[in-house]
C-alpha positions as CSV (number, residue, x, y, z in Angstrom):
1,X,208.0,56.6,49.5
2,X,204.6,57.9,48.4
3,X,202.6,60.4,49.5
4,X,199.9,62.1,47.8
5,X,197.8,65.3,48.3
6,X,194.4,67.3,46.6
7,X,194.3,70.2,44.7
8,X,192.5,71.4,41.6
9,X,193.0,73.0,37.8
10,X,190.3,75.9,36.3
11,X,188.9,74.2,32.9
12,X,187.0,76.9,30.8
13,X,185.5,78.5,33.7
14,X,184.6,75.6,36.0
15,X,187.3,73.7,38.2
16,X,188.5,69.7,37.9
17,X,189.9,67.9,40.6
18,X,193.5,67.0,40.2
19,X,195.3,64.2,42.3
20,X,199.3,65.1,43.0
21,X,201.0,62.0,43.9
22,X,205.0,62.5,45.0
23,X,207.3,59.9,44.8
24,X,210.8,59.9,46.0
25,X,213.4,57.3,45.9
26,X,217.2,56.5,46.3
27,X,219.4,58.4,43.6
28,X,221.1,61.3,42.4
29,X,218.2,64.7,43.5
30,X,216.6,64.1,40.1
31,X,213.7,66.2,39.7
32,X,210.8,65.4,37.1
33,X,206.9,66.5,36.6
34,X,204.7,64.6,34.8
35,X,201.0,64.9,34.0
36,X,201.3,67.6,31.1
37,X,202.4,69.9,33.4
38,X,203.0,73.6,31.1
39,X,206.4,75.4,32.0
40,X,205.1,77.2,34.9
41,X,204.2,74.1,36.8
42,X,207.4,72.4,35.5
43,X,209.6,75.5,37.0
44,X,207.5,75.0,40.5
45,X,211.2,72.7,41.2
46,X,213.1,76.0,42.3
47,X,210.4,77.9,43.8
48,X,209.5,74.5,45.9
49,X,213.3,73.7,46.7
50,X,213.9,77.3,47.9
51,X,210.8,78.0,50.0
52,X,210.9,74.6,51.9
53,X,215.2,75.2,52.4
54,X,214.3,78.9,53.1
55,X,211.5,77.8,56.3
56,X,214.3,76.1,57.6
57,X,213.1,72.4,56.4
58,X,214.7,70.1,55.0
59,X,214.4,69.1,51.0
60,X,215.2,65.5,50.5
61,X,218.5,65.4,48.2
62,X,216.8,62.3,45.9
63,X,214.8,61.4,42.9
64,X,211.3,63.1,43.3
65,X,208.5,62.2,41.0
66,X,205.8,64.3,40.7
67,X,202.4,63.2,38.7
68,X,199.5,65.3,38.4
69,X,196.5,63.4,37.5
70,X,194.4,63.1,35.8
71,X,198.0,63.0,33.5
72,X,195.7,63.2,29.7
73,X,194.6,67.2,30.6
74,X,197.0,69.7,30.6
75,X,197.8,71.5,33.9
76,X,199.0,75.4,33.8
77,X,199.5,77.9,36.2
78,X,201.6,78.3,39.5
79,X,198.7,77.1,42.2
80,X,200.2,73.4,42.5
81,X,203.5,74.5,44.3
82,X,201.4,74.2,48.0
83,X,200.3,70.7,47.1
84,X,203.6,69.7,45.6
85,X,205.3,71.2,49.0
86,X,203.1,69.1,51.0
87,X,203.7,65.8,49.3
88,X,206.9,66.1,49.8
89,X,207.3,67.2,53.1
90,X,204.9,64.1,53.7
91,X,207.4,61.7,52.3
92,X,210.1,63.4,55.0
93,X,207.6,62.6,57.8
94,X,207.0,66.1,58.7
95,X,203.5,65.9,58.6
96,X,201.7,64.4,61.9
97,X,198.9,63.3,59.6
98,X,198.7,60.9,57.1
99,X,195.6,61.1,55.9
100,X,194.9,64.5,54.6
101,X,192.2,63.1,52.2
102,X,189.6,66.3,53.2
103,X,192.5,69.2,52.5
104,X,192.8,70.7,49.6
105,X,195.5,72.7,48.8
106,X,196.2,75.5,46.5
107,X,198.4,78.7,46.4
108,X,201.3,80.2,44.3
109,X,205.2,79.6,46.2
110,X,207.4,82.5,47.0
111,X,211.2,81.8,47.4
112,X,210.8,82.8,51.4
113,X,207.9,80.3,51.6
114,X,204.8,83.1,51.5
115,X,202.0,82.3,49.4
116,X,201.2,84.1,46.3
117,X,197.3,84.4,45.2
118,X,196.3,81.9,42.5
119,X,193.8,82.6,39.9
120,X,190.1,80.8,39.8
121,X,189.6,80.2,43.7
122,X,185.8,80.5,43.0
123,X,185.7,77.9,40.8
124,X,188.0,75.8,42.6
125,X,185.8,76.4,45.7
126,X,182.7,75.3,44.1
127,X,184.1,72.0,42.6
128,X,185.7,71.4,46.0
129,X,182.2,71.4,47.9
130,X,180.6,69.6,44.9
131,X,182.7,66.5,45.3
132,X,182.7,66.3,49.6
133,X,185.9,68.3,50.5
134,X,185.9,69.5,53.5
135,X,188.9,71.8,54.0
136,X,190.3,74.3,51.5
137,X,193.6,75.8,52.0
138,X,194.4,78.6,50.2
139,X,196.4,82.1,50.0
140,X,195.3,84.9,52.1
141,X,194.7,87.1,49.4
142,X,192.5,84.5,47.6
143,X,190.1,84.1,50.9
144,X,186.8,85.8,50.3
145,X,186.5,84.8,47.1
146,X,186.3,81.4,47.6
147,X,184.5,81.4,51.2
148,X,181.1,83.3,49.0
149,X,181.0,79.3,48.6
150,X,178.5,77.3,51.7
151,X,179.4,74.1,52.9
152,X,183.0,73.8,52.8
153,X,185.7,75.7,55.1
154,X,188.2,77.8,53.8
155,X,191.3,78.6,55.6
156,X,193.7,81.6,54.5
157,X,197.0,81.1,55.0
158,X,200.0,83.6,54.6
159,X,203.1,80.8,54.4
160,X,203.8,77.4,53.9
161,X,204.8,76.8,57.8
162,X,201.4,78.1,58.5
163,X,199.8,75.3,56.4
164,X,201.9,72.9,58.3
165,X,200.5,74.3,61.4
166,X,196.9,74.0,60.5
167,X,197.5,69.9,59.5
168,X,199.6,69.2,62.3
169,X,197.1,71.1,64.7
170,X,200.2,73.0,66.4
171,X,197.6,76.0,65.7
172,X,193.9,76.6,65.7
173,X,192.8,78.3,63.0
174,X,189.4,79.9,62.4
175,X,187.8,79.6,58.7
176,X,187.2,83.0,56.7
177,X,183.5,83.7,57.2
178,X,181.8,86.2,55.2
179,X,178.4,87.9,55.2
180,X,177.5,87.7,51.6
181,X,174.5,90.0,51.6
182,X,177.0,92.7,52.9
183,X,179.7,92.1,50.5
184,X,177.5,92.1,47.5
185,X,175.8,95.4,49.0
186,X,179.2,96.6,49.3
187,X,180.5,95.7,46.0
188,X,177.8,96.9,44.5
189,X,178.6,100.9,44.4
190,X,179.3,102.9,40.9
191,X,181.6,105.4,41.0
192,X,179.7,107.2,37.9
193,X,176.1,108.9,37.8
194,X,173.8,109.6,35.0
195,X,173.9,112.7,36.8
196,X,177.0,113.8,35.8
197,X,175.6,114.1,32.3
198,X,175.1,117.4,30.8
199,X,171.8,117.8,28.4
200,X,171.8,114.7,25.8
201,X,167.9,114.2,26.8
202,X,167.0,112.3,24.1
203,X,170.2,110.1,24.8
204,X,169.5,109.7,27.7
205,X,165.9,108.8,27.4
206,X,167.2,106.4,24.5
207,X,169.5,104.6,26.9
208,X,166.6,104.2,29.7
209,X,164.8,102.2,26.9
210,X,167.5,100.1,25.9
211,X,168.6,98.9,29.2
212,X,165.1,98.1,29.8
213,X,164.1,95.8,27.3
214,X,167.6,94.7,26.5
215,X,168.5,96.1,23.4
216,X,171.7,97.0,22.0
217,X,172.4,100.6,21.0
218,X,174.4,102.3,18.6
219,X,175.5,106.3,19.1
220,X,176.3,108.2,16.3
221,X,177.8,111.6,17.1
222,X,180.7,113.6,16.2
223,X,183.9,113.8,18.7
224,X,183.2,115.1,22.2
225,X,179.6,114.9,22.3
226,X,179.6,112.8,25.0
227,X,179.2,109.3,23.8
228,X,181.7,107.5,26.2
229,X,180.5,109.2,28.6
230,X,176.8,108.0,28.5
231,X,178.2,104.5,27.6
232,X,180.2,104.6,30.6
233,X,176.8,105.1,32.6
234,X,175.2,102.3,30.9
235,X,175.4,99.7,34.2
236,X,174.2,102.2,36.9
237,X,171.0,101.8,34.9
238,X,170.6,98.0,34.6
239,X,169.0,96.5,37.3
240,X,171.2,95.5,40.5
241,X,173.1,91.5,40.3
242,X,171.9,89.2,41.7
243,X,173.8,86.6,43.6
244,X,173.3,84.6,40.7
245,X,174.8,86.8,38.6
246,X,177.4,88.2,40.8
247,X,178.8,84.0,41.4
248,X,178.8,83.6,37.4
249,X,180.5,87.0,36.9
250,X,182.8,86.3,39.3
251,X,184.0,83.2,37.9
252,X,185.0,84.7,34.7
253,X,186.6,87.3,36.2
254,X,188.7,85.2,38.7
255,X,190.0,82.6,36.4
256,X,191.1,85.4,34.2
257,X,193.4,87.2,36.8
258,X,191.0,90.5,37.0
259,X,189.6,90.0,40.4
260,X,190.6,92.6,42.9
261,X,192.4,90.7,46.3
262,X,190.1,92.8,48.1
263,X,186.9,92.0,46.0
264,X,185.3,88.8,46.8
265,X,182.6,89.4,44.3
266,X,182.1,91.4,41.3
267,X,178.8,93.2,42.1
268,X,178.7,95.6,39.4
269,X,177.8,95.1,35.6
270,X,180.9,94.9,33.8
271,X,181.5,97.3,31.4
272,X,184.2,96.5,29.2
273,X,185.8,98.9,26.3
274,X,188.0,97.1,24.1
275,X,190.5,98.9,21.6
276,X,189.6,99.0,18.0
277,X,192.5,97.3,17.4
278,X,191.9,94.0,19.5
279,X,191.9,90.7,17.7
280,X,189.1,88.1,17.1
281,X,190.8,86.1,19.6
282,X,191.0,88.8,21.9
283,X,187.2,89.6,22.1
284,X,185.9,86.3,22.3
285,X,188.2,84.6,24.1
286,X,191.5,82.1,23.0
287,X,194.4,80.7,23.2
288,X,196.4,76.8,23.5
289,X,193.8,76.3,26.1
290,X,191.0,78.7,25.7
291,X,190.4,81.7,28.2
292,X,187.9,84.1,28.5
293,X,187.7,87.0,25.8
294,X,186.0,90.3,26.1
295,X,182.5,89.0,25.5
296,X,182.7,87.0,28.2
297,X,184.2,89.3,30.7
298,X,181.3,91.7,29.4
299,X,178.6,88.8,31.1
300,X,176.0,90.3,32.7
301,X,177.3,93.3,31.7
302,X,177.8,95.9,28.7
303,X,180.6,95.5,26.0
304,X,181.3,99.0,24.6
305,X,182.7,99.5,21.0
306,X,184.1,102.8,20.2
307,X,184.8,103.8,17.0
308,X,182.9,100.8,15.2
309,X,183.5,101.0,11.9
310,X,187.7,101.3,13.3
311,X,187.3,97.4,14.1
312,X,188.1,94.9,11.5
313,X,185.5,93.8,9.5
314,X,186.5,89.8,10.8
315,X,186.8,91.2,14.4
316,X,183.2,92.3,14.2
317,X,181.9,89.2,12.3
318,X,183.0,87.0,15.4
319,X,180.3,88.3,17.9
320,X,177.4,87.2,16.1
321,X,176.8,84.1,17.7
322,X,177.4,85.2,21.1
323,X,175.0,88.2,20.6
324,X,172.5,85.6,19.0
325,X,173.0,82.7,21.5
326,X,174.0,84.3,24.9
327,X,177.5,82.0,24.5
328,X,180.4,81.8,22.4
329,X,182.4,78.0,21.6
330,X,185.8,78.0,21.5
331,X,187.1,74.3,19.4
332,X,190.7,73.1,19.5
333,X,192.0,69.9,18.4
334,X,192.0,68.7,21.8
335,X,189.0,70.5,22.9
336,X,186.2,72.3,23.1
337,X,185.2,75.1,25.7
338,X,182.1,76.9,25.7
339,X,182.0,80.2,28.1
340,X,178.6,82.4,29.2
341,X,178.6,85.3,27.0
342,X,175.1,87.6,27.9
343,X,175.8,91.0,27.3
344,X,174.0,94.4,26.3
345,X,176.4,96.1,23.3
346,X,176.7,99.4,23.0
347,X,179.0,100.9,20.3
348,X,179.3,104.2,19.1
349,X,180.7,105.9,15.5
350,X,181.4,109.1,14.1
351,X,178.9,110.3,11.0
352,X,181.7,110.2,8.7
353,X,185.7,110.4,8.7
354,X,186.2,113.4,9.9
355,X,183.1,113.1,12.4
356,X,181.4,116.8,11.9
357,X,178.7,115.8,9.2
358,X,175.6,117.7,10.7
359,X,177.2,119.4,12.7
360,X,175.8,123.7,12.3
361,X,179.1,124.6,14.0
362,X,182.0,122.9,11.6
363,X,182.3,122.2,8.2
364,X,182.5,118.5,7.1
365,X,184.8,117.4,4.3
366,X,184.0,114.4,3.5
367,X,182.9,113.5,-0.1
368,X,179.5,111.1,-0.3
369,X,181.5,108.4,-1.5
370,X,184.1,108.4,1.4
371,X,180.7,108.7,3.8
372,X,179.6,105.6,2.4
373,X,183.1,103.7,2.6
374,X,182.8,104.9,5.8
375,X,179.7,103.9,7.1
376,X,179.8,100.2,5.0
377,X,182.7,98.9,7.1
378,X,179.9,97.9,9.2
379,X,178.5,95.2,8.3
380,X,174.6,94.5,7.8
381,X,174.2,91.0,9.9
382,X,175.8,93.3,13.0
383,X,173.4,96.3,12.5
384,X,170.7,93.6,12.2
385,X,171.0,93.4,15.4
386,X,171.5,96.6,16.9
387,X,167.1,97.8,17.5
388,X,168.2,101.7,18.7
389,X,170.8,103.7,16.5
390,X,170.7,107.4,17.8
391,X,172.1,110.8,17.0
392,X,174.2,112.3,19.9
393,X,174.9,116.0,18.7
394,X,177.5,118.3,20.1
395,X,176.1,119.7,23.9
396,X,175.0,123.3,23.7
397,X,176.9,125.8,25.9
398,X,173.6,126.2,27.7
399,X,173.2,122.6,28.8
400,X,176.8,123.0,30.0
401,X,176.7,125.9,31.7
402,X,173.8,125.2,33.4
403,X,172.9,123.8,36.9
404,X,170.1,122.3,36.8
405,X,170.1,119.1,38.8
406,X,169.1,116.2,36.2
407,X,167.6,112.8,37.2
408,X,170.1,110.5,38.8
409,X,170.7,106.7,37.9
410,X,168.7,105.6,41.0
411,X,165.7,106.5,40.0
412,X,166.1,105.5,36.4
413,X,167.4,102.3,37.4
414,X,164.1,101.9,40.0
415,X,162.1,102.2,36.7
416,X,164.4,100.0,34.6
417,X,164.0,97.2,37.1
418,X,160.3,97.3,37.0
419,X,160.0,97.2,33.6
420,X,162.3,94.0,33.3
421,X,159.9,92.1,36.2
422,X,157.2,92.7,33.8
423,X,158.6,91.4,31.0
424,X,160.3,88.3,33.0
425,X,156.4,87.7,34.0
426,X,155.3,87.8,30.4
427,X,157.9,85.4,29.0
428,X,158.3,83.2,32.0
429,X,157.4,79.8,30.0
430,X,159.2,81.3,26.4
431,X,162.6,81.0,28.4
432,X,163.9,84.1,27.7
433,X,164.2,87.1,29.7
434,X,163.7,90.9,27.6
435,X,162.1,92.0,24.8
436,X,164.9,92.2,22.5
437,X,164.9,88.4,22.2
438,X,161.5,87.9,20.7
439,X,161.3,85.7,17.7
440,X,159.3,87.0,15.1
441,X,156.5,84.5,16.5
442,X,156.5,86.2,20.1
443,X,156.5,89.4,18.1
444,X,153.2,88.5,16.4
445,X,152.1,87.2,19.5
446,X,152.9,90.3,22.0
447,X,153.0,93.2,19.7
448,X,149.6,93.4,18.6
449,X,149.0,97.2,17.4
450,X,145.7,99.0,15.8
451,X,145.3,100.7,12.4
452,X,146.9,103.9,13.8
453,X,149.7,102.1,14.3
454,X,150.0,100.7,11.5
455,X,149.3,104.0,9.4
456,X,152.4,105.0,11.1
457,X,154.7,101.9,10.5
458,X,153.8,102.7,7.0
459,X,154.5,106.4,6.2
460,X,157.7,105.2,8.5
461,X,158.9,102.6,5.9
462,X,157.5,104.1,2.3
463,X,157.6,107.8,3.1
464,X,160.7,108.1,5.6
465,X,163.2,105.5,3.8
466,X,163.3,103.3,6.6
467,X,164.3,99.5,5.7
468,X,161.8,96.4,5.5
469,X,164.7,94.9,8.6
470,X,163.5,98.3,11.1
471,X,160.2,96.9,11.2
472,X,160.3,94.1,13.7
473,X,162.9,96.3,15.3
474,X,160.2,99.0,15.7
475,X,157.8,96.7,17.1
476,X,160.3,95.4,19.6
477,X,161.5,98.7,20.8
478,X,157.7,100.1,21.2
479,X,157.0,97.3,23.3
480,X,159.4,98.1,26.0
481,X,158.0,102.0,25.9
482,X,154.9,100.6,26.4
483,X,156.8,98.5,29.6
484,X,158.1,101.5,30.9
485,X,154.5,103.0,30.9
486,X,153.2,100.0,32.5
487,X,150.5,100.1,29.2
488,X,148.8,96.7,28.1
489,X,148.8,97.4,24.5
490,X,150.6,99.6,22.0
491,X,149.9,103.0,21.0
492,X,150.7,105.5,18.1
493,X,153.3,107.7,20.5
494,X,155.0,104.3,21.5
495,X,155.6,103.5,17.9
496,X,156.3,107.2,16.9
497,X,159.5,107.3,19.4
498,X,160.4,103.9,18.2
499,X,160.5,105.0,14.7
500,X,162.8,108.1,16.1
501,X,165.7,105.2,17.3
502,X,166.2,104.4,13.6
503,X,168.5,107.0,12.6
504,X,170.7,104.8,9.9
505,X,167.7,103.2,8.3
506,X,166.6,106.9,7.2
507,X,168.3,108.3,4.5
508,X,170.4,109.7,7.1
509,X,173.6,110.8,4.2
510,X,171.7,111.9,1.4
């Protein structure tokens, strides 16, 4: 007899349908999966046989052929044990309805018959709606994730009986619904403030003009100056998520395991911190069948590197198409998965090896030579990209000691935000979104200075040591001071503290 049910696989980030057809027939209880099922669908046999025997059901004692179609994609993960359950309780009869065509079924088996949470429900949930489904049955703990999705009902169920209920109708059982508004309000609280931050002025002031015109940011400081720290703070200055954002975020996060049971959405910016000792697979993404690296779990968000010039040089190499084209492509034999990848970077290095170069209150060791070993296991395509490099020196006693009440994230993030609209205004037909992705065309185009400005630019480059590449880099950084002033056109001071953000094009170790 054959019986067949709905559920669905996560592909990259976005979710396929997948048809599971059961089969059983006269013979010995033989047991096979087809459908290039990977071992943790293939070992769905005991969890299936002891959850059905274990709710006090009956397992048929025959041959049972499962196929998962479409059968030329390879399926992973445990959420096909519910559907696989089902089918074969249909074959047995035990099901009142045979046409469950609008269900579809997902969820992880426990030997006792509970259902585990599954990984990409979002996805799932948004595929399901896309192609008519009606009815999504999933684990309780998977619930509010996918019910952020209109148009399709989504019941949460603890057990398998419970699911048997809700098809059979024994039961009435009310859909998860959700306010969304009030769950991405609620989701969207920091635990960390920019006023937790003792003195660093200029750093701070140097991160308000980053986050608002999108450029990536380098700190150079020796140990315990407070570099994590201020990266840390980063996303409580970035304008809030929208529900845009918070969906896409989401999905990354969820079909990578990192989404919270409780969390339906992720409404803060993700700030992720790698080790220095990740691989290239590790930060952008990999794998038999790709998954998401850090870049991508840093969408929307701020990937922080600590201790830059600690990364391998390949490991560093890897992001520069993702920081150039807002993605990153993953190619196998089989395939070829491309995954959202938008983030700000912030990174942050010591002056030299033993991190107290500059510093009036130790003594630095270091030779020039093993400064500039240092310094050159950075390459120059990354710092190419990096417009604001910064010195973070050691906080005075002073600053520490004192209580003064500095400016809170709030307010910097009320200014932040309104700088972004205007530049979303000015580049609303150049489809892109912040100043630090001008082309050199939009550069000549919106970065029109006077002959004070340029007297500066070129003291800056002939007089100060600053490299031909700071130029544009100036000019892009001066433009969002000139945002965050709500000014028209450029002015000398704008370009003055744009030439200050430049600290490793000056002859900063001579």
């Amino acid at each position: 007899m054959l019986f067949k049910t709905l559920s669905a696989a996560v592909f990259g980030i976005d979710a396929y349908l997948v048809e599971v057809e059961v089969d059983i027939s006269a013979g010995k209880g033989d047991y096979i999966t087809v459908g290039l099922p990977d071992p943790a669908v293939k070992e769905s046999r005991e969890r299936i046989k002891s959850a059905i025997k274990n709710c006090g059901l009956d397992f048929p004692f025959q041959n049972i052929t499962v196929n998962l179609a479409p059968a030329d994609v390879r399926k992973e993960g445990s959420a096909f044990d519910l559907p696989i359950a089902i089918g074969i309780l249909g074959t047995n009869g035990i099901l009142q309805q045979k046409n469950i065509d609008q269900y579809l079924f997902l969820g992880e088996l426990s030997l006792d018959g509970g259902l585990r949470p599954i990984k990409g429900a979002l996805s799932i949930a948004v595929r399901a709606r896309g192609s008519q489904v009606k009815y999504l049955v999933l684990p309780e703990a998977n619930a509010r994730e996918a019910a952020v999705v209109d148009g399709i009902e989504v019941y949460a169920m603890k057990s398998l009986p419970g699911v048997l209920d809700l098809v059979n109708a024994t039961t009435v059982f009310k859909p998860t619904v959700i306010d969304k508004e009030a769950m991405l309000t609620e989701a969207s609280q920091y635990s960390v403030d920019f006023r937790d931050v003792k003195g660093q002025y200029y750093a701070k002031r140097a991160m308000e003009v980053a986050t608002a015109g999108g450029h990536n940011i380098l700190m150079i400081g020796p140990p315990g100056s407070g570099k994590t720290m201020l990266a840390k703070r980063i996303p409580t200055i970035l304008p809030p998520m929208t529900f845009e954002e918070a969906i896409e975020t989401t999905k990354i996060h969820s079909v990578s395991g990192l989404l919270l049971p409780c969390h339906g959405l992720v409404g803060t910016r993700p700030f992720r911190s790698p080790h220095h000792t990740i691989s290239d697979a590790g930060l952008i993404g990999g794998g038999i069948i790709p998954h998401p690296g850090e870049v991508s779990l840093a969408h929307h968000g701020v990937l922080f590197l600590d201790e830059l010039p600690e990364f391998q040089r390949n490991v560093l190499e890897v992001m520069r198409q993702p920081m150039e084209d807002g993605q990153v492509t993953i190619s196998r034999a089989s395939m070829s998965l491309t995954f959202p990848a938008r983030f700000m970077l912030a990174a942050a290095m010591n002056p030299c090896p033993c991190g107290h170069f500059n510093d009036p209150m130790r003594e630095c060791n270091c030779t020039p030579p093993q400064i500039q070993r240092y310094i050159s296991r950075v390459s120059g395509p990354l710092l190419d990209r990096i417009d604001i490099h910064i010195d973070v020196p050691a906080v005075k006693y002073k600053d520490l000691a004192s209580k003064e009440t500095t400016e809170s994230s709030t307010f910097i993030r009320e200014r932040v935000a309104g700088t972004r609209r205007i530049q979303q205004e000015r580049f609303g037909s150049e489809k892109i979104y912040s100043n630090a992705q001008m082309t050199p065309r939009l550069i000549r185009k919106y970065c029109v200075i006077d002959d004070a400005c340029h007297r500066l630019l070129e003291n800056a480059i002939t007089k100060m040591g600053l490299s031909a590449r700071a130029f544009d880099r100036i000019l892009k950084v001066a433009r969002t001071i000139a945002d965050l002033e709500q000014c028209e056109r450029i002015v000398a001071p704008h370009i003055s503290e744009a030439i200050q953000y430049r600290s490793l094009d000056r002859n900063y170790w001579a």
